[in-house]
ZATI-320342 format. One record per atom (N, C-alpha, C): x, y, z; atom name. Coordinates in pm, whole numbers, padded with zeros to 5 digits, always signed. Layout:
N
      c1      c2      c3  torgu
       X       Y       Z     CA
...
//
This chain:
243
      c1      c2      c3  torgu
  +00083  -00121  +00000      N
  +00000  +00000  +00000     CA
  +00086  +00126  +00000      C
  +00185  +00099  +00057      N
  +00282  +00219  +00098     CA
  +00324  +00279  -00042      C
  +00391  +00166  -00083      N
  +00472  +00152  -00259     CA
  +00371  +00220  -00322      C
  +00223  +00204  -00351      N
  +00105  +00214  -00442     CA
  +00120  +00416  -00394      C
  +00106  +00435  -00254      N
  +00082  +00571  -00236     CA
  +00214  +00648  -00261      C
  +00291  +00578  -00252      N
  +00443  +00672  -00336     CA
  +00449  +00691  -00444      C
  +00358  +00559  -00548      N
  +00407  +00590  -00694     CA
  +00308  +00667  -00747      C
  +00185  +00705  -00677      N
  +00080  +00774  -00688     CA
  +00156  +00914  -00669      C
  +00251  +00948  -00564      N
  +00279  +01085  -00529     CA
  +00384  +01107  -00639      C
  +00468  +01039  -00664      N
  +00544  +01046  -00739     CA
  +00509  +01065  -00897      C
  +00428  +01042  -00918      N
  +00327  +01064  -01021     CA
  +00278  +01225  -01029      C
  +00203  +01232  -00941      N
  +00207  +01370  -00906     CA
  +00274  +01456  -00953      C
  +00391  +01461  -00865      N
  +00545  +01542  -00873     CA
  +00543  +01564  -01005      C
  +00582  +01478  -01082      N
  +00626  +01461  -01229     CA
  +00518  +01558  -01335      C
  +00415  +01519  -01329      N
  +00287  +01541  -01410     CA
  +00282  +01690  -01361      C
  +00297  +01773  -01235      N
  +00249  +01899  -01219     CA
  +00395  +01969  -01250      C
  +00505  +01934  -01236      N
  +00625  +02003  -01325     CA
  +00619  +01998  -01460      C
  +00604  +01864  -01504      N
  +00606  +01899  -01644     CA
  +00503  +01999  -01702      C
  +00385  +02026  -01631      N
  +00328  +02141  -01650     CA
  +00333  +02251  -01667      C
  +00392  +02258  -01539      N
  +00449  +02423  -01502     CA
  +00554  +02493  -01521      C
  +00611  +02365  -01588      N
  +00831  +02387  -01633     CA
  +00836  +02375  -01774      C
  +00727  +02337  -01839      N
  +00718  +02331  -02002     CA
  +00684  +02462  -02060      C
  +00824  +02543  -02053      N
  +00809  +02680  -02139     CA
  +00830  +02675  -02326      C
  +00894  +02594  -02302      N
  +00875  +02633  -02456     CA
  +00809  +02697  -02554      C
  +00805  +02734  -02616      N
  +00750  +02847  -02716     CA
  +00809  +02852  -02855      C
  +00690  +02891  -02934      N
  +00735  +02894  -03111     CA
  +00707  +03033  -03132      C
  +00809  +03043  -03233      N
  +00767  +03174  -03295     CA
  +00749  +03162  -03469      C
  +00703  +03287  -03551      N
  +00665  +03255  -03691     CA
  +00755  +03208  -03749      C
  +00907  +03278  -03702      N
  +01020  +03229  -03811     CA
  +01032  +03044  -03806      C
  +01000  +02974  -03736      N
  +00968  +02841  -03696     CA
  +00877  +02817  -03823      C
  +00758  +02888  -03854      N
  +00696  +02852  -03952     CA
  +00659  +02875  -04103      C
  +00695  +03021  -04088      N
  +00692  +03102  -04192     CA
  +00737  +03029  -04323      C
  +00680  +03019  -04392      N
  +00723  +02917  -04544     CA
  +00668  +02773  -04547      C
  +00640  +02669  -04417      N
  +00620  +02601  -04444     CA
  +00493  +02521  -04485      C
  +00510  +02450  -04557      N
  +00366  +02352  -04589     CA
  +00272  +02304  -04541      C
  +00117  +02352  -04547      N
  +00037  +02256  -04420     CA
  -00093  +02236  -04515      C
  -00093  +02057  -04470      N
  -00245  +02067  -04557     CA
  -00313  +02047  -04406      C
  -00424  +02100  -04399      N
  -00514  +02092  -04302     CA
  -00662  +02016  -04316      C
  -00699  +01878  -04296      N
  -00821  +01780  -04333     CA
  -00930  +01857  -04272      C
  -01089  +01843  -04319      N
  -01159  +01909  -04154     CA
  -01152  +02046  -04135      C
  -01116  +02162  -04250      N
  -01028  +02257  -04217     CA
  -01149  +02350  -04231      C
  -01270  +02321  -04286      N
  -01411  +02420  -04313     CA
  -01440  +02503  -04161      C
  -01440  +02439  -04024      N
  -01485  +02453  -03880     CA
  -01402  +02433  -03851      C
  -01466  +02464  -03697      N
  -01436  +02404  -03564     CA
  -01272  +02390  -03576      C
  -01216  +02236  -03485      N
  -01091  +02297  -03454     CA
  -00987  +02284  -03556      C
  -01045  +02239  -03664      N
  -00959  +02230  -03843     CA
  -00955  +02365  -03861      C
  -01034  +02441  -03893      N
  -00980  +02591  -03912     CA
  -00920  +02674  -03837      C
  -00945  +02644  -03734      N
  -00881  +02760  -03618     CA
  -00713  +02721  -03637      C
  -00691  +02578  -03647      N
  -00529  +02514  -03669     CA
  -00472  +02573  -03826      C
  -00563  +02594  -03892      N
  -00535  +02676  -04063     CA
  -00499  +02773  -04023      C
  -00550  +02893  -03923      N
  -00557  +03009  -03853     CA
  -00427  +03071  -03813      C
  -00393  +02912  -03713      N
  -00255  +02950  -03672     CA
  -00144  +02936  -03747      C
  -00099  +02844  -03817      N
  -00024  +02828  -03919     CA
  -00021  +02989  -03967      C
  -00168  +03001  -04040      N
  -00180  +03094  -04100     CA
  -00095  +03240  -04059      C
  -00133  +03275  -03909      N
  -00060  +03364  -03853     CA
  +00092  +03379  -03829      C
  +00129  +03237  -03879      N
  +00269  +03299  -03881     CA
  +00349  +03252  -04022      C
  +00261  +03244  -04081      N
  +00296  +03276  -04249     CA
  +00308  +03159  -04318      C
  +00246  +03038  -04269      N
  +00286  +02916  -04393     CA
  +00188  +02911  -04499      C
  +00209  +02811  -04584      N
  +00168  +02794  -04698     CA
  +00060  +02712  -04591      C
  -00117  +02728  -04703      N
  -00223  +02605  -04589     CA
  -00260  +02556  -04763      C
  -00307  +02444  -04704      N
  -00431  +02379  -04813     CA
  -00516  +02330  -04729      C
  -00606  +02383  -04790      N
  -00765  +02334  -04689     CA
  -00815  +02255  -04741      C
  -00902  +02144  -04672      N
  -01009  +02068  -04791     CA
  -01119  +02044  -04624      C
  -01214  +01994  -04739      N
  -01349  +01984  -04640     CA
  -01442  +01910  -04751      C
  -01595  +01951  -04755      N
  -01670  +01925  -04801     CA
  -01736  +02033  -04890      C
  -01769  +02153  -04809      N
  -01816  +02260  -04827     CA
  -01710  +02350  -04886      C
  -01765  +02401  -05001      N
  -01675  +02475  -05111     CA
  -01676  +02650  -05100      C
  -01797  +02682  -05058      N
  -01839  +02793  -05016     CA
  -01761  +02826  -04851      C
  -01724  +02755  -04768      N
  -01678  +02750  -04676     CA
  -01572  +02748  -04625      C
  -01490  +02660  -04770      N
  -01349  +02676  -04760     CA
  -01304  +02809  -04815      C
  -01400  +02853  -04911      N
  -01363  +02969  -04978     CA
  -01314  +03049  -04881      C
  -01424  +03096  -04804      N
  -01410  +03187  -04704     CA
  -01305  +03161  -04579      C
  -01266  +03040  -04549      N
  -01171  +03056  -04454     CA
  -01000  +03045  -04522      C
  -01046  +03026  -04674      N
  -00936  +03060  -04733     CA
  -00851  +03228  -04712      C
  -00979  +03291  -04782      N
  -00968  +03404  -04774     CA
  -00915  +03496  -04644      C
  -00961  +03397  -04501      N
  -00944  +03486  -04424     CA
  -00807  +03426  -04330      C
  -00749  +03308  -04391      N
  -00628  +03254  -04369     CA
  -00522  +03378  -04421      C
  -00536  +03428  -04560      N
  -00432  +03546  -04643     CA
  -00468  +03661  -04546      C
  -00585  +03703  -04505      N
  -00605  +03843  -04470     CA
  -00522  +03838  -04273      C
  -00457  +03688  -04252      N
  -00401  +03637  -04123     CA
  -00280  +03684  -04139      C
  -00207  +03605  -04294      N
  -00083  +03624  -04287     CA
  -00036  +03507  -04360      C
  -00084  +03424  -04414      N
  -00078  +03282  -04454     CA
  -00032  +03354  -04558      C
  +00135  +03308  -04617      N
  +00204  +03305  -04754     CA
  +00126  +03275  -04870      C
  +00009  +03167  -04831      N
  -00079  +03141  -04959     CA
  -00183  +03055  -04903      C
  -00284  +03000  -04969      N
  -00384  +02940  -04907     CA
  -00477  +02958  -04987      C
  -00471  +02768  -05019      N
  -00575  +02728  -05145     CA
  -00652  +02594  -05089      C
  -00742  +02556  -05199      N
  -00787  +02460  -05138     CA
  -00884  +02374  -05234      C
  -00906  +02202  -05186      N
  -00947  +02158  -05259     CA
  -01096  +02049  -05163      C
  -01201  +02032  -05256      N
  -01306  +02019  -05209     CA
  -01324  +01844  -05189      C
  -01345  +01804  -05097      N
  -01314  +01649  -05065     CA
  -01377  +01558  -04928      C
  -01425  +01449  -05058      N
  -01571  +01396  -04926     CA
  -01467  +01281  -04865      C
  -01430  +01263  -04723      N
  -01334  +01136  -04720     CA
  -01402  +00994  -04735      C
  -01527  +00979  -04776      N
  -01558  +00838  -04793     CA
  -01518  +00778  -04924      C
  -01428  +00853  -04988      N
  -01416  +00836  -05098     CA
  -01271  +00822  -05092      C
  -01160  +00731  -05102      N
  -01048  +00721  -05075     CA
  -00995  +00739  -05190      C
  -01023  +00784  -05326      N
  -00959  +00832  -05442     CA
  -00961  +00968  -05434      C
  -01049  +01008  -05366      N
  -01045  +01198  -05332     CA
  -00980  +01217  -05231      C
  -00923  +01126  -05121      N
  -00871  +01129  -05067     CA
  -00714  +01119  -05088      C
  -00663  +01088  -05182      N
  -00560  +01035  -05239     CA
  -00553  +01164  -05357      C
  -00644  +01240  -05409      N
  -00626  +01349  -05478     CA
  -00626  +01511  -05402      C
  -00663  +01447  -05261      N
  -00615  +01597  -05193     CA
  -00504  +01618  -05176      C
  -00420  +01448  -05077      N
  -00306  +01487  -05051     CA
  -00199  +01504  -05200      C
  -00221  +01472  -05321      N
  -00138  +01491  -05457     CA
  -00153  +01640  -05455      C
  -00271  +01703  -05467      N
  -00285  +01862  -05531     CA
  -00202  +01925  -05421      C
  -00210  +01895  -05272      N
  -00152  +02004  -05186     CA
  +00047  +01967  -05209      C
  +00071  +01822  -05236      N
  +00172  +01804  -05298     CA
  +00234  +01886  -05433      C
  +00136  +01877  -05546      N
  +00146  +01948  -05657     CA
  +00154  +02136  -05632      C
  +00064  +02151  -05559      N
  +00042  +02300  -05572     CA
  +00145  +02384  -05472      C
  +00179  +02304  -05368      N
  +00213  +02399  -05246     CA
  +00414  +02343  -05276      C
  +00418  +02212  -05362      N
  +00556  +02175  -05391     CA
  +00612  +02095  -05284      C
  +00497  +02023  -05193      N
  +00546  +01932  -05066     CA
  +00426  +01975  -04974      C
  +00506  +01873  -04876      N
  +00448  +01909  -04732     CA
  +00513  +01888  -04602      C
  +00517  +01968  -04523      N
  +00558  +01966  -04400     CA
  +00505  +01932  -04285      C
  +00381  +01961  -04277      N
  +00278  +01919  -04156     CA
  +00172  +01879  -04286      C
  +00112  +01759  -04235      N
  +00046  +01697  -04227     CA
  -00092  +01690  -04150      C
  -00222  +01748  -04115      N
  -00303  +01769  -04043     CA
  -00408  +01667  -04068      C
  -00425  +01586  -03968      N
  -00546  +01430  -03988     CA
  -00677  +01477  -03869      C
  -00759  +01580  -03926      N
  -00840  +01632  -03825     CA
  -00975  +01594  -03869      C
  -01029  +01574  -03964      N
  -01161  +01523  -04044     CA
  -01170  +01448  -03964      C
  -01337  +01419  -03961      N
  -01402  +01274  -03863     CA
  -01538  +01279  -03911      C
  -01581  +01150  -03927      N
  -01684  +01124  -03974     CA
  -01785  +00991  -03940      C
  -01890  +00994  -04045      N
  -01952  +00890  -04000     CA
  -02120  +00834  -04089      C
  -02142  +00763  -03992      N
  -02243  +00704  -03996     CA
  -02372  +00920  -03980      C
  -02325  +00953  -03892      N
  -02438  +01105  -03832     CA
  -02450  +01063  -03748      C
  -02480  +00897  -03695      N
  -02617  +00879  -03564     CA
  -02507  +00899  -03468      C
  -02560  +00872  -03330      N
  -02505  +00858  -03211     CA
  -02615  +00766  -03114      C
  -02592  +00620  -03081      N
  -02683  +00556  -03031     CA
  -02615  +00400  -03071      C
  -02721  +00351  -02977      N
  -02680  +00218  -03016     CA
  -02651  +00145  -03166      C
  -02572  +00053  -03127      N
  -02562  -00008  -03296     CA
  -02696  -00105  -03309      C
  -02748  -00060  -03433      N
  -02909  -00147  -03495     CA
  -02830  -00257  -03567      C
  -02708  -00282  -03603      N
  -02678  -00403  -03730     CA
  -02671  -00355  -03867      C
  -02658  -00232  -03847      N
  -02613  -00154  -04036     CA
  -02512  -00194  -04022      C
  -02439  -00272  -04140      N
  -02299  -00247  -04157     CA
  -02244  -00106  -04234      C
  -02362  -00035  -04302      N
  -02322  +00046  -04421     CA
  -02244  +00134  -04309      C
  -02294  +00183  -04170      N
  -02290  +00269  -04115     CA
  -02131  +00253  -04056      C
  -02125  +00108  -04019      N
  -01993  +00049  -04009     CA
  -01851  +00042  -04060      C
  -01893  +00045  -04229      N
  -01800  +00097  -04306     CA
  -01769  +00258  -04340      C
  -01845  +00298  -04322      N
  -01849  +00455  -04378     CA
  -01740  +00511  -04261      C
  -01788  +00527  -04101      N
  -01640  +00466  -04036     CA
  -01579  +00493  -04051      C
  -01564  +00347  -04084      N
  -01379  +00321  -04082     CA
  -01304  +00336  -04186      C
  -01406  +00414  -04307      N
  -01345  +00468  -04429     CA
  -01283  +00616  -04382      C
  -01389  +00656  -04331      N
  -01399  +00795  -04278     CA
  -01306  +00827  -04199      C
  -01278  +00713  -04085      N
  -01224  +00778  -03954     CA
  -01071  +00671  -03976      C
  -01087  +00616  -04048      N
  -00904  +00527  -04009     CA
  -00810  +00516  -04178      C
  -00946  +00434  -04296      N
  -00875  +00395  -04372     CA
  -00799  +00554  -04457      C
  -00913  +00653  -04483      N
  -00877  +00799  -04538     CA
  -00753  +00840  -04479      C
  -00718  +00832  -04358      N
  -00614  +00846  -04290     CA
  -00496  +00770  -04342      C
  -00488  +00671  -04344      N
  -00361  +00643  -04397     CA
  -00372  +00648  -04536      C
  -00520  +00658  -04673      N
  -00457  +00722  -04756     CA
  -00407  +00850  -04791      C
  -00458  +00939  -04695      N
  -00379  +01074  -04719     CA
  -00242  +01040  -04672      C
  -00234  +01009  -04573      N
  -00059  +00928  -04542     CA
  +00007  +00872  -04642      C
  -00054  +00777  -04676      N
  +00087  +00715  -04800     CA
  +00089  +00788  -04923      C
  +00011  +00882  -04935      N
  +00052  +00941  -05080     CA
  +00098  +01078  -05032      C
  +00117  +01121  -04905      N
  +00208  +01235  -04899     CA
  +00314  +01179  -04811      C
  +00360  +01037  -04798      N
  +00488  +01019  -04722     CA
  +00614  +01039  -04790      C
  +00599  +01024  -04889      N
  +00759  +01052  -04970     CA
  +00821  +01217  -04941      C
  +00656  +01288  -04974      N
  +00653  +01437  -04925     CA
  +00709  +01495  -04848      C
  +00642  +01428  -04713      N
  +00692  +01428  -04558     CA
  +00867  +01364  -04544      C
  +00851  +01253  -04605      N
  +01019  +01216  -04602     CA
  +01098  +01319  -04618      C
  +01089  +01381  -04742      N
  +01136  +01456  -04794     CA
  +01186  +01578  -04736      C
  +01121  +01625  -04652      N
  +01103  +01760  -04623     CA
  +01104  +01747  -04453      C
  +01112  +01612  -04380      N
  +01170  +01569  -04275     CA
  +01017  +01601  -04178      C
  +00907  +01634  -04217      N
  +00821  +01662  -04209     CA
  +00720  +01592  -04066      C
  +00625  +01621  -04056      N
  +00518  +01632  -03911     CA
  +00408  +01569  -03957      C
  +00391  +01407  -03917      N
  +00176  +01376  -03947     CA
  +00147  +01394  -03791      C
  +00037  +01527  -03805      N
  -00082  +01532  -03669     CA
  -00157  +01478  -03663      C
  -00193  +01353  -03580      N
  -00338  +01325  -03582     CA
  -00434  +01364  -03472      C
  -00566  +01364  -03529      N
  -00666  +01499  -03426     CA
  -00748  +01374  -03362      C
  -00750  +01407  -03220      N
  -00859  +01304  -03126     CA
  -00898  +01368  -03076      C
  -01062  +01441  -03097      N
  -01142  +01503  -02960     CA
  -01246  +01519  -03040      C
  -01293  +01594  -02887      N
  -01452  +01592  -02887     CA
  -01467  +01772  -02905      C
  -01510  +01791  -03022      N
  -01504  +01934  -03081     CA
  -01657  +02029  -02981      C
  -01655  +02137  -03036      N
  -01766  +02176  -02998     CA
  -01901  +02181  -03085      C
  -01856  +02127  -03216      N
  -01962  +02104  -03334     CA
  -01952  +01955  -03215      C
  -01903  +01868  -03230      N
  -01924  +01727  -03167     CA
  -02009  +01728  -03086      C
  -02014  +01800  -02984      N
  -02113  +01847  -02856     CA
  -02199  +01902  -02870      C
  -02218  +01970  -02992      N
  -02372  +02057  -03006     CA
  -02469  +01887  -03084      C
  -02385  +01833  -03146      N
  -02420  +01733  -03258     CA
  -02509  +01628  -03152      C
  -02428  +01561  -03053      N
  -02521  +01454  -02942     CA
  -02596  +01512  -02909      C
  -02593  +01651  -02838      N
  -02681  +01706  -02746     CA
  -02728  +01658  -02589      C
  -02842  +01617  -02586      N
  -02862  +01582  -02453     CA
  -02778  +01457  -02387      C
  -02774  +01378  -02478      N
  -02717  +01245  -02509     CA
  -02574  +01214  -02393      C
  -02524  +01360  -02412      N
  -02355  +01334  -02275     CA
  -02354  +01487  -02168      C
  -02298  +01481  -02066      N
  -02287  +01567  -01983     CA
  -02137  +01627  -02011      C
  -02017  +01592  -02116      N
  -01916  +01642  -02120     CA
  -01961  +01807  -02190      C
  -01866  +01893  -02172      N
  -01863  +02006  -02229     CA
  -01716  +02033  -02353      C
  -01722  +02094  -02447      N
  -01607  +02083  -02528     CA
  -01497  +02252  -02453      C
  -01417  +02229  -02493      N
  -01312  +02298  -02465     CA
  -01311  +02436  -02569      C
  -01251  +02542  -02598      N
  -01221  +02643  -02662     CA
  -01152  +02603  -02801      C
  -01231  +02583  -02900      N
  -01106  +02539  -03026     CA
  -01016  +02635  -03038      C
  -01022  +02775  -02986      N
  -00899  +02850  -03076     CA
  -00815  +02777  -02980      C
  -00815  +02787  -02842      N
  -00685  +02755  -02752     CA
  -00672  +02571  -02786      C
  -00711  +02507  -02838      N
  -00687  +02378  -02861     CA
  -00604  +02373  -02959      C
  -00632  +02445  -03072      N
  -00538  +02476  -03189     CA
  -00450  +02565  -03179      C
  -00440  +02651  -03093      N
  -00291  +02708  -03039     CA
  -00223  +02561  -02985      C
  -00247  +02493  -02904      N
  -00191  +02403  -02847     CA
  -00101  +02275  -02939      C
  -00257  +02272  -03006      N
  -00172  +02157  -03145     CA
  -00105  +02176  -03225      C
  -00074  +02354  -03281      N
  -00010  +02379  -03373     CA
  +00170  +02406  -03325      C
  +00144  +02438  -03201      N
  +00275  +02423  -03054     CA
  +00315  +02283  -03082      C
  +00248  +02208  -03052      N
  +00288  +02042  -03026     CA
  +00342  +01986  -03177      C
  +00293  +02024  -03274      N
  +00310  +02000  -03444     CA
  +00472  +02057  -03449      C
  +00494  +02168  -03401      N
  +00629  +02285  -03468     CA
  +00701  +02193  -03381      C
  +00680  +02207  -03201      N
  +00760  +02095  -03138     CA
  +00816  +02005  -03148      C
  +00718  +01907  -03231      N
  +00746  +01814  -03261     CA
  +00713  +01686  -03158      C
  +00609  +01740  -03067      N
  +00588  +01640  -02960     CA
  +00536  +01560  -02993      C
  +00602  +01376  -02939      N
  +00522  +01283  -02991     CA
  +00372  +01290  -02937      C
  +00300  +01380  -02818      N
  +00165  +01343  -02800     CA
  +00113  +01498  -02736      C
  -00015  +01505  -02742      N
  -00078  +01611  -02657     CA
  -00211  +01567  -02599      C
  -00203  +01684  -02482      N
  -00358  +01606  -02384     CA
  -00419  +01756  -02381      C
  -00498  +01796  -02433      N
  -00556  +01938  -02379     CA
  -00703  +01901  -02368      C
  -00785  +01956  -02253      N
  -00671  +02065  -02155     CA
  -00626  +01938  -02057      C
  -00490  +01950  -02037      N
  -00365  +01882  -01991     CA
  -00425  +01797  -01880      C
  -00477  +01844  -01766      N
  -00531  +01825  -01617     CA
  -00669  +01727  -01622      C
  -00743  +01784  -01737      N
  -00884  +01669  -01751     CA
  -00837  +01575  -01860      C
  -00763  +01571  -01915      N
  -00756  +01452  -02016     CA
  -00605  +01353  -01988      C
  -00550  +01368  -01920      N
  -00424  +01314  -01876     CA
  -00451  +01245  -01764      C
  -00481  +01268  -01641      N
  -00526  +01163  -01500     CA
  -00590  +01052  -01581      C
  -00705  +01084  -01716      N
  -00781  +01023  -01713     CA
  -00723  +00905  -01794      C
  -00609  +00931  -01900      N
  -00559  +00764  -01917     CA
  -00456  +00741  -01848      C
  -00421  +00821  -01753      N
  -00308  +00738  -01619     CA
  -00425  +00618  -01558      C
  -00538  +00643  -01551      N
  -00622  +00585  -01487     CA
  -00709  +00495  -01556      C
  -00684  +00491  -01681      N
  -00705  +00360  -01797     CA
  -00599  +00268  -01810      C
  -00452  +00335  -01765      N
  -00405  +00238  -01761     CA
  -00365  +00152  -01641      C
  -00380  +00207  -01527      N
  -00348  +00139  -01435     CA
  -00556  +00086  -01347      C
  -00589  +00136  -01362      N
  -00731  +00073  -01337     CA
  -00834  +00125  -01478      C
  -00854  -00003  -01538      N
  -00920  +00036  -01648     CA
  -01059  +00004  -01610      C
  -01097  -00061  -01531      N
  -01250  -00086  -01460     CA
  -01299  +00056  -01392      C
  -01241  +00092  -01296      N
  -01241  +00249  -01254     CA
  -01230  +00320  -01377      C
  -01138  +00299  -01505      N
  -01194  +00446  -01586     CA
  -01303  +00420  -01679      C
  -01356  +00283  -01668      N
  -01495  +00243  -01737     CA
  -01673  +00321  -01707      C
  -01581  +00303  -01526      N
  -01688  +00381  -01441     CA
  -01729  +00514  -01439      C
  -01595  +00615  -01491      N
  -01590  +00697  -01473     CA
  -01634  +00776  -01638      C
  -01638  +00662  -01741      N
  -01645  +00743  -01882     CA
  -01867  +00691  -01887      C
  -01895  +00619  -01788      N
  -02031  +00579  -01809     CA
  -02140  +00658  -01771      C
  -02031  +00771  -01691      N
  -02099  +00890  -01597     CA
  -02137  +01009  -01691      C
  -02048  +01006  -01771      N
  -02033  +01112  -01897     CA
  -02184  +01102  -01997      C
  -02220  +00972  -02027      N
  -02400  +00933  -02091     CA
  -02497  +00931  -02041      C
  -02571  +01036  -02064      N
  -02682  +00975  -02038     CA
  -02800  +00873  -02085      C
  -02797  +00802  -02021      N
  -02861  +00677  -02087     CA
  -02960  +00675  -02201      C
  -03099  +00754  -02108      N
  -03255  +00716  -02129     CA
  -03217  +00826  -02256      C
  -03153  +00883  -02313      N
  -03117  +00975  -02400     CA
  -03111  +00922  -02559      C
  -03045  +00810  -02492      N
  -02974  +00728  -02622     CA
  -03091  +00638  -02686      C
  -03103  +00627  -02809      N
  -03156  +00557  -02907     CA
  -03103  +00457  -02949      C
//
């Protein structure tokens, strides 16, 4: 018991320094020139990460769905500071459009440097599984396989250019308006999430938890009691909600 409450404190120690002792900081010359395609980049926390780039002068390529949408956050990527910023229109269930975003931002921008895997998709529902498979595949087209084809057709890219793949895990605030009654979590601030990721991207850190304090205990505590963090993610649904 003794051992268990030391490595618990000791835990502690570690986790609230690395907090409070992690100064690091980027500045534009860090970015200025370089390449970013951004997936997901129409909203939420895909554009705000176009934003920042943007502000300190790289090249963006946006893609999304919405053409009218990218337009406009094209536009307001240049009026940031973004060296350039174009963009191409792209549904990810479709892994040949997927494979023609990452070529054009290859072709047009002359490489890539960061890599942005922020798109997520789906089935729409949120509820129990009925036995669609369609809903099943769309998925894991959507959410895993698109992913590594934008990956392998810009890895030579990335080789090349010694380059950064981000991949995006959260619960947005489009995500949270989308369930609705359905969970008691609240979403976080995308601009300060995408300050954070675009920090962690230039860094080069292999991982990020934002915000740091609610999302970090919580897989210290998946991994060492994963029954306790079962308990604790069941609290987050509300049940009689769900369909």
């Amino acid at each position: 018991m003794a051992v268990g409450k030391l490595l618990l404190f000791s835990l502690a120690v570690a986790l609230t320094a690395y907090y409070f002792y992690d100064t690091e900081t980027i500045t534009p010359g860090m970015v200025r020139g370089k390449k970013v395609l951004v997936t997901g980049s129409s909203t939420g926390i895909g554009e705000q990460i176009a934003y920042k780039f943007s502000e300190m002068g790289a090249h963006v390529m946006l893609t999304a769905r919405r053409a009218q949408r990218l337009q406009e956050v094209a536009k307001r990527c240049l009026q940031l500071g973004a060296s350039s910023a174009q963009y191409v229109v792209s549904d990810m269930k479709n892994l040949t459009s997927a494979q023609h975003v990452a070529q054009e931002a290859i072709d047009k921008l002359g490489g890539v440097d960061y890599l942005v895997l922020n798109h997520v998709g789906g089935s729409g529902s949120f509820g129990y599984f009925q036995g669609d498979m369609k809903d099943v595949l769309s998925s894991i087209t959507v959410n895993y396989l698109s992913y590594i084809q934008l990956t392998s057709t810009a890895l030579k890219a990335l080789q090349k250019s010694q380059g950064s793949i981000v991949i995006m895990s959260s619960m947005s605030e489009n995500a949270v308006k989308k369930v609705g009654d359905k969970i008691t979590m609240t979403a976080s601030s995308k601009e300060d999430c995408a300050e954070e990721v675009v920090k962690a991207a230039v860094l080069r850190r292999p991982e990020l938890f934002y915000p740091y304090w609610g999302i970090k205990p919580l897989v210290l505590i998946r991994d060492f009691a994963p029954t306790l963090m079962g308990n604790i993610l069941d609290k987050f649904y509300v049940l009689e909600n769900i369909q």
